[in-house]
C-alpha atoms as one frame of an Amber mdcrd trajectory, in Angstrom:
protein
  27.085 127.666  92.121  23.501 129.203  91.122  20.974 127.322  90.094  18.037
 127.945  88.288  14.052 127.641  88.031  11.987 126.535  85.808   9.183 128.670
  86.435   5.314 127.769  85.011   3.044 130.698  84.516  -0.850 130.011  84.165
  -2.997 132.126  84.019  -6.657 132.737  85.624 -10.265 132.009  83.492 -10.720
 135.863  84.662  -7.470 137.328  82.305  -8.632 135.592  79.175 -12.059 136.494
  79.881 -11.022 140.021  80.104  -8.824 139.858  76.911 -11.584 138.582  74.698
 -14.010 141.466  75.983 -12.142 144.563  76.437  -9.662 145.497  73.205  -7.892
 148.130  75.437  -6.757 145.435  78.424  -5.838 143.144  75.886  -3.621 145.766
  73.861  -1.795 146.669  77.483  -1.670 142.759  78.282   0.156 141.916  75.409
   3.802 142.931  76.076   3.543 141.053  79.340   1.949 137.604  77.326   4.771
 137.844  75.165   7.353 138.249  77.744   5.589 135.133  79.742   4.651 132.602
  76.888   7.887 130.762  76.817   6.910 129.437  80.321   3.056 129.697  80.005
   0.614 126.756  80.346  -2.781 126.714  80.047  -4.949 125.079  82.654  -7.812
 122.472  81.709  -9.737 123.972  84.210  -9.495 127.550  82.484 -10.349 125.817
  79.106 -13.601 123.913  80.557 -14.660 127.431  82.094 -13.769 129.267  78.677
 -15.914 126.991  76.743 -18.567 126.653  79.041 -19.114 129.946  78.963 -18.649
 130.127  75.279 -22.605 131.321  73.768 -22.376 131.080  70.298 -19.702 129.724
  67.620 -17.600 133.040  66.964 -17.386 133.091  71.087 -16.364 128.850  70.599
 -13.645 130.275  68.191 -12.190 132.747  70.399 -11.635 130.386  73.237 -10.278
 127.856  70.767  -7.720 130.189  69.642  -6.593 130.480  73.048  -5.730 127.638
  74.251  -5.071 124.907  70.964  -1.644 126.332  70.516  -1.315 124.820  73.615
  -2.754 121.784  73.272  -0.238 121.255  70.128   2.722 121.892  71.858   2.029
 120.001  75.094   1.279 122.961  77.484  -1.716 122.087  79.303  -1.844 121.640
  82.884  -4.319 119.205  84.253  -4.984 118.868  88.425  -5.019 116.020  90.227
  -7.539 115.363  92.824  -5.433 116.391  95.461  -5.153 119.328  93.917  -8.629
 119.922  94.216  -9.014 118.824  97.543
């Protein structure tokens, strides 16, 4: 008997970087976010680097956007120390 995988996608600071500056990767990354949300999380790490980065308010939005969905429904991935080791 098969058995299955629960398989956790996260994805890198640099991917939602690149979807809040350039319209035309974000318009090609799309289909593949929607295929991969069901089993997306979103790392704390990537949210500390999004709004560290973040300049102004409209830039504190955007990174918001991202990433409270997540933080609703329980998605966000947090390392340990070892994991940081």
């Amino acid at each position: 008997m098969g058995s299955t995988v629960d398989v956790q996608v996260l994805f890198d600071t640099s991917v939602y970087v690149e979807v809040l500056r350039n319209g035309e990767f974000a318009r090609g990354f799309r289909p593949r976010y929607a295929r991969d949300l069901p089993h997306t999380h979103f790392s704390a790490v990537v949210v500390q680097e999004l709004l560290a980065g973040a300049r102004t308010p409209w830039q504190r939005r955007q990174a918001l956007a991202l990433f409270e969905p997540f933080e609703r429904a329980g998605r966000i991935a947090v390392p340990t120390y070892a994991c940081w080791k």
